[in-house]
N, C-alpha and C positions, 0 to 999 in steps of 0.2 A: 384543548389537546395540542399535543406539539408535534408540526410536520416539518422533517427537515426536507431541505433540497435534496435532490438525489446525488450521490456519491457515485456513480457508474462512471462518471468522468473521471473521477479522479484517480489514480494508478495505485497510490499509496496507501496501504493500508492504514497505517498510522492516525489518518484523520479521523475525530470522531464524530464530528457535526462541521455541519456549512449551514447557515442562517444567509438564505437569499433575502433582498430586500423584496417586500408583501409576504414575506411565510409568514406563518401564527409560529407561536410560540410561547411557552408559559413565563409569567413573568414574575411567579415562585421562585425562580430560579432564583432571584436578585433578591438573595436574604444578607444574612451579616453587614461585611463593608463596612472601610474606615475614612476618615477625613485628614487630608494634607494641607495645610496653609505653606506657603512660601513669600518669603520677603525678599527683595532688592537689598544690595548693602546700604543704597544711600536713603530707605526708606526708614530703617530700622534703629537707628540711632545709636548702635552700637559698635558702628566702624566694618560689619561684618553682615554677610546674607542670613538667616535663618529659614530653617525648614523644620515641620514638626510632622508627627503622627498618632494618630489615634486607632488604637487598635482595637479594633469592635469584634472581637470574638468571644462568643458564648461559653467555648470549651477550648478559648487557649491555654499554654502553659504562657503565666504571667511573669518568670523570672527572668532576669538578668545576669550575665558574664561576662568578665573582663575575658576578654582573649588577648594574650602576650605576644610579642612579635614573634618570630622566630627565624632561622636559619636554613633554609633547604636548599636543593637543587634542581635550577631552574627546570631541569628537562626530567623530574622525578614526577611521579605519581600522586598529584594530587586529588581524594577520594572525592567524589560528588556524592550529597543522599539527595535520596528523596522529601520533598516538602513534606512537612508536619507541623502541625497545630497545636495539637495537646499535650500535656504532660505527659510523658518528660521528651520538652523538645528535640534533646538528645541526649546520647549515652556514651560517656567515654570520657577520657582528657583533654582529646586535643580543642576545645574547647572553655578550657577554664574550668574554676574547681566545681562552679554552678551545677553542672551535668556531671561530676562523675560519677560512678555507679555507685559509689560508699553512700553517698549523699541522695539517696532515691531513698522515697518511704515504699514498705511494702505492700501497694496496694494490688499490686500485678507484679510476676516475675519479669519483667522487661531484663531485655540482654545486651551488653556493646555487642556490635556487629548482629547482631540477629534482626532479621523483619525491615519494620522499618529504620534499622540503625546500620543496617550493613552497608555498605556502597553502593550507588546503581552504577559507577562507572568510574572512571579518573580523565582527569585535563595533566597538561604538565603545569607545575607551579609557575611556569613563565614570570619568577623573578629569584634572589638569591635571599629576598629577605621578605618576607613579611611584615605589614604595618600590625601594631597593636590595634583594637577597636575594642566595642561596648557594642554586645550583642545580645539581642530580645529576641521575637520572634522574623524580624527581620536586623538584620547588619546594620548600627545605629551611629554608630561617629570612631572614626581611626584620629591616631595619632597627629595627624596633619591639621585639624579640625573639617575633614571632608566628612559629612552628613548625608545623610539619606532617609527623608518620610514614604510613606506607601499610602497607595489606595485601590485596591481593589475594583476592575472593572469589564465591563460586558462588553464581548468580541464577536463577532460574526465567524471568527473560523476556530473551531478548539482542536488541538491536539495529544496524543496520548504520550505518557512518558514510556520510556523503555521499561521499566518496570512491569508495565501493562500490555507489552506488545506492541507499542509503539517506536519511535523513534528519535524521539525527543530525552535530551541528557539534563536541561536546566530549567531550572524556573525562577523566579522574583529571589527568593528565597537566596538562594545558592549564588546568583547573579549580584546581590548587593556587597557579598560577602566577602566574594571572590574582587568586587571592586575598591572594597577598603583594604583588605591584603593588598593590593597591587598600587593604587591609585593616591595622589595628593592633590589633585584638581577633578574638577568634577566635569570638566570636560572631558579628561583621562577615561574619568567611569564612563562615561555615557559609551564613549567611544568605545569604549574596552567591552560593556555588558553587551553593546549591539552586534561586534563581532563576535564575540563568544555564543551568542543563542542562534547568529546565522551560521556560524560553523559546527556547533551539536545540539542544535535545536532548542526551541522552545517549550513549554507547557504549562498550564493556565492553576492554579490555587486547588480547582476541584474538576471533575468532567463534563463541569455543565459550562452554559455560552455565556455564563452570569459572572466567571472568574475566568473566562477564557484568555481576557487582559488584566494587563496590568498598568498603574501608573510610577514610576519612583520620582519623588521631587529631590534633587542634588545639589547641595550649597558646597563651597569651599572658602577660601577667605576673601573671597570677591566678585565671585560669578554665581548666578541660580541656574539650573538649568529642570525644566519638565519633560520628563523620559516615557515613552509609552512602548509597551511592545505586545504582540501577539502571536500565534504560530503561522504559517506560512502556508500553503496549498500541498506542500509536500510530505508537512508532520517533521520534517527533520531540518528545519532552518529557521528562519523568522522574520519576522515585519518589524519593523521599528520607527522613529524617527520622535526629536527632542526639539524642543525651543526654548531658548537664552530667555529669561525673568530678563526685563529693565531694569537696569538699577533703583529705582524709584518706585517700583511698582509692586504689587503683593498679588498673587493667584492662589487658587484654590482647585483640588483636586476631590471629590465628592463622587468619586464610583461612577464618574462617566468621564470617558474619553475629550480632553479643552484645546489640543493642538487641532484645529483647522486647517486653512489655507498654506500652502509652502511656496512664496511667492519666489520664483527663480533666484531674481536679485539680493535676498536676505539669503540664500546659501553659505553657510559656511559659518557665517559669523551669528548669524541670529536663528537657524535653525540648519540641524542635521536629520538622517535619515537613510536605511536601508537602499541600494541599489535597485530594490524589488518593489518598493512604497508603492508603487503604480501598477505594474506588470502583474505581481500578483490579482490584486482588484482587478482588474480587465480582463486575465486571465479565465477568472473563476464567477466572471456576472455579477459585481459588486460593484462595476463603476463601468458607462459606456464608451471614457476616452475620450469623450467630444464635451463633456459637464463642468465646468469646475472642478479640481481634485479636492475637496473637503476629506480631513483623515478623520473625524470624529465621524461625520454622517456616511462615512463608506463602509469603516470600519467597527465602529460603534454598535452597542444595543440599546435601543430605546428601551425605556422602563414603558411607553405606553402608557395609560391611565396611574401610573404609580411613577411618572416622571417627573412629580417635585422631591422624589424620596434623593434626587441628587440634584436637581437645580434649585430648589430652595437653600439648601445649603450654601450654595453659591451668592445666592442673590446676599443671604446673610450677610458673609464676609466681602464682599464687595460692596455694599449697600452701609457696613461699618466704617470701612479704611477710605469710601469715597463718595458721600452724603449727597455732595450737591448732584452728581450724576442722575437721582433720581431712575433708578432703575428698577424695573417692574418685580415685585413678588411674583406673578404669576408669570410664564410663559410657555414658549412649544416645547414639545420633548426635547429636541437638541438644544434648549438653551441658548436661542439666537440672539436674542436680545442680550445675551451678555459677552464681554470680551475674552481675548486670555486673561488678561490682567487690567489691572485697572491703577491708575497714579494715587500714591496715599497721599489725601489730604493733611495729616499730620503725622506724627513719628509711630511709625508700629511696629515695635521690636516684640522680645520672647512676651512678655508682662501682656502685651495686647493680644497677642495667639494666645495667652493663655485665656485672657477672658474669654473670646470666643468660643473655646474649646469647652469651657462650662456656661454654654447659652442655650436655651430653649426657645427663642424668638420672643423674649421678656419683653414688652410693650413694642409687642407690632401685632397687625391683625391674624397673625399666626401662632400667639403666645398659645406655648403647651399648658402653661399654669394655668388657665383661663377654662371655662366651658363646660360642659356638663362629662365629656370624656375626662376629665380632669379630676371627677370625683368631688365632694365637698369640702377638701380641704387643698387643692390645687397640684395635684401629684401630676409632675410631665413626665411620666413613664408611660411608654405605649409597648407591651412588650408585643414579643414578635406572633406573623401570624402562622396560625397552625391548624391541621385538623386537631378536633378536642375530643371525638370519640373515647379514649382513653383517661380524658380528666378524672370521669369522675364525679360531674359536676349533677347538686342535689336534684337537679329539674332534667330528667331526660332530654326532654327536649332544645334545652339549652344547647349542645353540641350543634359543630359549625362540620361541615365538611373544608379543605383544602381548594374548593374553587369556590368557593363562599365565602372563607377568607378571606381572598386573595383578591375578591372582587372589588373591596375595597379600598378605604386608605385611609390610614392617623400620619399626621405630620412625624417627618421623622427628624428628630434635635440633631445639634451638633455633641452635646452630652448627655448619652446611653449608657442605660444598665449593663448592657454589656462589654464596655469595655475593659480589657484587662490589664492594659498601662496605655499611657498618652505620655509624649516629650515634645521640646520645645528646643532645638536647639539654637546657643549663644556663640555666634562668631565674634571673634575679637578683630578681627578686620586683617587686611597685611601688616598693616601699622601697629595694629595690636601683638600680632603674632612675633613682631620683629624684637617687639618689648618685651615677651617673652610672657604674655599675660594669658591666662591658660580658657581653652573654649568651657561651655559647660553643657551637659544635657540637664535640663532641667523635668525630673521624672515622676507620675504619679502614677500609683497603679489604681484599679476600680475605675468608674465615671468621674473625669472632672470637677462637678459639681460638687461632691463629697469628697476631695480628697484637696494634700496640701501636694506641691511641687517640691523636692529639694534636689539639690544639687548633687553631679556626677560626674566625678571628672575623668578622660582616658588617662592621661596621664598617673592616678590613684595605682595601687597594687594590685585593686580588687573591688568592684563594688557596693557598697552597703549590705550587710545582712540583710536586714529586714524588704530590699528588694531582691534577695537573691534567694527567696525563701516562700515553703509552701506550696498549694495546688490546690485545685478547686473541687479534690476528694473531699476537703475535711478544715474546719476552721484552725486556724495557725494563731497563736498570740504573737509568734517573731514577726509574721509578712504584716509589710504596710499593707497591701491588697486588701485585708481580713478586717483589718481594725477601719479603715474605709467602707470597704462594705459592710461592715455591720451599722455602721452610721447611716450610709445612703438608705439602705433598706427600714433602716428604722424610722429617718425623718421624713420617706417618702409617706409615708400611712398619715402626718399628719401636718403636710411641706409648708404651709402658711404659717406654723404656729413654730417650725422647728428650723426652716433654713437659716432665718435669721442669726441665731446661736450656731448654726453647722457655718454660715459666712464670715462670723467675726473670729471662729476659728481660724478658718482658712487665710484673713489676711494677720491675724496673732499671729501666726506660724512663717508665712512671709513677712514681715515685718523684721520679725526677731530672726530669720535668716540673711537679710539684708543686711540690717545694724555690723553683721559680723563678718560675711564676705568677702567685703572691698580690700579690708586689712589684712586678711589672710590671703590673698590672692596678691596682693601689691607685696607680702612678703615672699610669695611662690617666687615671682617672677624672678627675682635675683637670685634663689638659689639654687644648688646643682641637682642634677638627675635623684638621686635618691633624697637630699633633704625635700624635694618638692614635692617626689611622691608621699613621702610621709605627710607634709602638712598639708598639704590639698585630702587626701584618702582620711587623715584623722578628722578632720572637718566635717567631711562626707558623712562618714560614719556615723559621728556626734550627731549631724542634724537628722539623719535620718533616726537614730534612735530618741531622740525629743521628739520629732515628729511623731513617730510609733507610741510613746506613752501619751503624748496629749491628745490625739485620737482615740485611742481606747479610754480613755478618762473621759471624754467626749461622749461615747456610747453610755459608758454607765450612769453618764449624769443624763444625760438624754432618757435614759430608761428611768430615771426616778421623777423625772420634772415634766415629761412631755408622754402621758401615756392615760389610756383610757379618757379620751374626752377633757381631757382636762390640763392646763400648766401652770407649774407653781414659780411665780416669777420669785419668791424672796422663802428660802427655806430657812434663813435667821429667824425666826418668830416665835414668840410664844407660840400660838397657836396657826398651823398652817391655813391657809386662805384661799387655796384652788383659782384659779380663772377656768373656768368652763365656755369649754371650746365651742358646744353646739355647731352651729351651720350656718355658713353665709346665707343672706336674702337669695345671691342669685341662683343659687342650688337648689334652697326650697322652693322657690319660685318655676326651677327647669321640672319639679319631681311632684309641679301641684300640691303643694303640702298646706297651703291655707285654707280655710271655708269657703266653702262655693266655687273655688278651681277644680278644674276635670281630674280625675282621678287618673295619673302615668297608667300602659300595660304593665309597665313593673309591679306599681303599686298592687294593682287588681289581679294579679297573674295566680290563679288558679289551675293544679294542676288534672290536665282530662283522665281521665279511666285510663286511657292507652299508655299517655306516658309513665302513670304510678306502676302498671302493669312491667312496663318494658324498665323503668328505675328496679324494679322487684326482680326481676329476672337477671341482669344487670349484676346487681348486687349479689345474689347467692353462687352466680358462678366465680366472680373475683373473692367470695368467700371461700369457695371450698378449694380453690386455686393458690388461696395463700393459705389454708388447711394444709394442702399435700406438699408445699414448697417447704413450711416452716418442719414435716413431718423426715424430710431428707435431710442426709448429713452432709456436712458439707464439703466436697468432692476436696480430695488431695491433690488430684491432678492439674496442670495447666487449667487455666479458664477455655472457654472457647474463646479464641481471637473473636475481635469486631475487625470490622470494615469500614471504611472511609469513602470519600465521594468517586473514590478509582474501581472501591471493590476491593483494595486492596489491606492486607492485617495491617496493623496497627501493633504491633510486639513487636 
């Protein structure tokens, strides 16, 4: 059960939790979460920093928009919303053509300015022009080549947005957004996002202590920096503080808090930081003043026994870009055995974040492919945990409750079913930029694993269809997303037999976008504003719609050659020749399947009186329940609005 501290202290109503350090706390909370790798210019071999992100949301809206500069007045009205996740991340124009209302399917009457699309407030534009960017579910690369990855992470203090009653104007969201309009260094942002949430507050992804932070990692064409922030004691201001990536060096941000120590003497130049970093904590019983100032262990949520679900990711990427270090798989919840960043032993630009990004901890003692959780054909999906009462499932007794779940733990990969795009951004460095050589987001929507990366330039008119396209109401043939996940999902049932062929895809498709690149970008460079947007945006386009057909050709061949137990390695033949698949030794072996081994409970699992009983009962009510639903018509009116982690509609 979850016991917050007591709030009688605190004046502000705004606050919605305080997590003293010894409270309990459910650690439910710490579901979704995405992964941020960050590189040094001098590590990446590209002349320029990268930063990337993984967006592991189950029910995002997966599309992309160019958003176009524009022309305002600095001291004019610019609208803030509220965070949102799902489809349609937003409604209107000022946003690119991605979102405008023409371009919504009709699964919901969603409205510009209604619900979640109306304003919670306004800032002034505090500038006369706005940058161009490339916008997802977070603000992804402006005109400048300034970037920005996300990750998702657990705060000791949460606060309410105004929306809710509280007093909080911004969040991650709106904060990244508002720094690529304004910003061409990334020092600019940092600086710019921390005062903006200390002067109209903060607020956290969702109302629980599991998104109450945040992390943004920020590249520009020469500097990295890692940004953490969270709400304040007050509900109406915020905590912050960032630290400079080394040039050389590559970190990682994995749903928990990496900035530590703020050693006086690196002020300024190797870390920044809220006025409050301290005062708050002291404040409010989170640090006694006399301790070391650590900002992850003050401010931070332990995951608790579910604390490699972010420090093995770490160890992953740190453990790739720096071998001989020899650093532990296992460690404490806070991750102490590992640094902020660690020096790459060889060159690790976009190409090596991506591999990561499609890794499951393939040969190390935490391979997801590996084990009996793995299934018999080595599928590393571990989807998420839930109460299952409502599944469904043939054997009553099979259903988990929600603290039963949770009691557990499956390793959790760097590439998940749930993600609904991943990028890699490519700085061209100062030198690059001076030459006039253009950045790129390199973008894939679904799990890494199963999809290809191509190219996205700011600089373009507009994004690729096929990424600006679809939702996760209903299969799309236009959206890459669809023709990815229908791959993943299909090779997962049989991953040993099918990655292979889903792999050679994936580097066919990089390959043949490589080959073409370099010439079309070395032609960009010299020419003017419009011929460039044309040849970079037609390129784009192109590779993404090859991309989209050889993927969906992928599926279908997949569904002919790799299905039911069986794959047909050569369909030229007279006569087809099956290979049958069967089962590995170590699987029959985990499931006792030979003579004279114990018979698995699985195997033997017969069901009692009671549960056949309670399946029967079970059963005839979800009968007569979809009887009287399928027997109504179906209502003319509005749906009833859903609710989101605030309570708040969703229209």
């Amino acid at each position: 059960m979850i016991r917050l501290a007591s709030l009688v202290a605190l004046v502000a109503p705004a606050i919605q939790s305080l997590v003293i350090l010894g409270d309990d706390y459910d650690p439910a909370w710490l579901n979704d979460r995405c992964t941020s790798i960050i590189v040094g210019a001098d590590a990446t071999g590209d002349g320029g920093p990268t930063t990337s992100h993984t967006n592991d949301c189950n029910a995002c809206d997966f599309r992309l928009s160019k958003v176009e500069a524009k022309t305002v007045d600095p001291e004019g009205d610019r609208p803030v919303y509220r965070y949102r996740a799902e489809y349609p991340r937003f409604v209107g124009d000022a946003k690119g053509s991605t979102y405008a209302a023409a371009a919504l399917k009709d699964y919901y009457p969603w409205k510009e300015n209604k619900g979640d699309f109306a304003p919670l407030g306004t800032i002034p534009w505090g500038t006369s022009r706005t940058n161009a960017y490339v916008d997802g579910a977070y603000a992804m690369m402006n005109e400048h080549q300034l970037a920005i990855g996300e990750s998702t992470c657990g705060a000791r203090i949460t606060a309410l947005p105004v929306s809710e009653g509280g007093l909080a104007l911004l969040d991650a969201r709106e904060l990244s957004t508002i720094a690529l309009e304004r910003c061409a260094t990334a020092k600019c942002a940092v600086e710019l996002m921390g005062a903006l949430a200390e002067e109209y507050g903060y607020y956290g992804a969702d109302s629980t202590a599991g998104e109450a932070g945040e992390a943004l990692t920020v590249v520009d064409t020469e500097h990295a920096w890692v940004f953490h922030i969270l709400a304040d004691d007050t509900g109406a201001s915020a905590v912050w503080a960032a630290r400079r990536v080394p040039p050389g060096d590559v970190a990682v941000v994995a749903n928990q808090f990496v900035i530590t120590t703020l050693p006086e003497e690196e002020k300024g130049d190797w870390w920044l930081a809220s006025d409050n970093v301290r005062t708050v904590a002291a404040k409010v019983g989170l640090w006694d003043g006399a301790a070391d100032f650590n900002f992850l262990e003050v401010y931070g949520l332990s995951r608790l026994h579910l604390s490699p679900y972010a420090t093995r990711r770490q160890w992953r990427v740190f453990d790739t870009a720096a071998p001989s270090l020899n650093l532990p798989g296992d460690t404490d919840a806070w991750g102490r055995d590992y640094p902020f960043s660690v020096t790459a032993e060889s060159t690790f630009g976009a190409d090596a974040v991506k591999a990561l990004f499609r890794d499951h901890y393939e040969g190390t003692p935490y391979d997801m492919t590996r084990g009996i959780a793995a299934g018999p054909h080595g599928d590393p999906n571990r989807f998420d945990t839930s109460a299952t009462f409502d599944v469904g499932y043939a054997h009553a007794g099979d259903a988990v409750t929600m603290d039963e779940a949770s009691s557990g733990m499956f390793e959790r990969a760097i590439s998940i079913f749930r993600c609904s795009y991943s990028f890699v951004s490519q700085s061209r460095g100062v030198r690059g930029e001076a030459a006039g050589y253009p950045s790129v987001l390199w973008v894939a929507q679904y799990a890494p694993h199963a999809a290809s990366y191509v190219p996205v330039y700011v600089d373009a008119d507009a994004v690729p269809e096929p990424l600006a396209s679809g939702s996760l109401h209903a299969v799309d043939a236009k959206a890459q997303y669809w023709a990815h996940a229908m791959v993943g999902n299909w090779a997962a049932r049989f991953w040993d037999a099918a990655m292979p062929i889903v792999a050679k895809t994936i580097d066919d498709v990089a390959n043949d976008i490589e080959a073409k690149r370099r010439a079309v970008e070395e032609a960009a460079k010299d020419a003017d504003g419009a011929a460039r947007a044309a040849a970079l945006g037609a390129f784009a386009n192109a590779t993404a719609a090859d991309a989209l057909a050889t993927w969906w050709a992928l599926f279908w061949d997949l569904a002919a050659t790799v299905k039911d137990g069986q794959r047909l390695d050569d369909i030229h033949v007279e006569k087809l020749n099956p290979t049958k698949l069967f089962y590995p030794r170590r699987w029959l072996d985990a499931i006792h399947f030979f003579p004279g081994s114990e018979k698995s409970a699985w195997a033997t699992y017969a069901p009692s009186e009671t549960s056949i009983v309670a399946y029967g009962i079970s059963f005839l009510l979800g009968a007569a329940l979809a009887a009287f639903m399928v027997k109504q018509k179906e209502p003319k009116a509005e749906p009833v609005p859903a609710t989101n982690g605030y309570g708040l509609v969703n229209a």
